[in-house]
N, C-alpha and C positions, 0 to 999 in steps of 0.2 A: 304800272311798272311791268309786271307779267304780261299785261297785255299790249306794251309797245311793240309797233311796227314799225321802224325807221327805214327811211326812204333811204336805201344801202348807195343805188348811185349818186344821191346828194352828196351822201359821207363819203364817197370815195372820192371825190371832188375838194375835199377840205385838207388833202395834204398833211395829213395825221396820220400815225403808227395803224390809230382804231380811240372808239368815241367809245367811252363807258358813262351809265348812268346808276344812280343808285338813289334808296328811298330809305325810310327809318322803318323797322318792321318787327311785329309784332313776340316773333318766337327769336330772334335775332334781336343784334342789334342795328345788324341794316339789310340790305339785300343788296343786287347787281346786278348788271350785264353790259359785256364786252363784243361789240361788234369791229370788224376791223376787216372789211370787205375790200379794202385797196389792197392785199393781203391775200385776196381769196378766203378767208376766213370769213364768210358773213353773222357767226353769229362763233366764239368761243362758248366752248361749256367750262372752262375754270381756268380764270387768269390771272395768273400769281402776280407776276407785273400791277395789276390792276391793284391789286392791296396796297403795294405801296406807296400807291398816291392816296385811296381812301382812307386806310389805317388814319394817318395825320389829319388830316379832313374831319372824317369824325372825333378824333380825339379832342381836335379845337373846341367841336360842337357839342361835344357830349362832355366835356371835363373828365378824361379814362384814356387810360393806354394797352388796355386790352377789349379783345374784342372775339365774339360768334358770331360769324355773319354766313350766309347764302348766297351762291351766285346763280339764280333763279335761271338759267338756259335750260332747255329739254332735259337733258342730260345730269346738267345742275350739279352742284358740290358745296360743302359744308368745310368754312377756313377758319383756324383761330390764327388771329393775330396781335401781335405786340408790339407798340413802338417803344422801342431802347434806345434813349439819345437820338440820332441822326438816324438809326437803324430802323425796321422792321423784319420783325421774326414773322415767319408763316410757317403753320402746321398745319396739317390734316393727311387722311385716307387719300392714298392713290391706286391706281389700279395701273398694271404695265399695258402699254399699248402695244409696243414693239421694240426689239433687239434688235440691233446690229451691230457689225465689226467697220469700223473704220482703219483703211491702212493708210498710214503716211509715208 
């Protein structure tokens, strides 16, 4: 799983947002990674989006609506998440990357 290589221009080729995969893991309760190279993005380091297809996913597979998981990129980041009804809560550490002023 850390060690995938995805052929980026295959995926960009699949007419997807971006192709996430993830795995059951040992200090967590799963891992991840979000590529999404039709995007310019070849590889996110934390995508929020991304929980909330796998929160439900796992939740199926593990019988639990809470979750610690890792989204294993270079960079990488550490998500709790919770599915509430139809919902998913995400929390964790962020860091700012950048400010701006938008005028309309």
């Amino acid at each position: 799983m850390r060690n995938a290589k995805p052929d980026l221009t295959k995926l960009t080729k699949l007419g997807l947002r971006g192709v996430g995969i993830t795995a059951p893991a040992n200090n967590y309760d799963f891992i991840c990674r979000f590529f999404a190279p039709k995007h310019n993005i070849d590889e996110d380091p934390v995508t929020g989006s991304l929980f909330t297809q796998l929160t439900p996913y796992w939740g199926e597979k593990m019988q639990n609506n809470r979750f610690k998981a890792k989204q294993v990129s270079t960079r990488g980041g550490e998500v709790t998440s919770e599915l509430k009804g139809d919902r998913v809560k995400i929390s964790g550490t962020a860091i700012k990357y950048m400010e701006a002023v938008i005028e309309v």
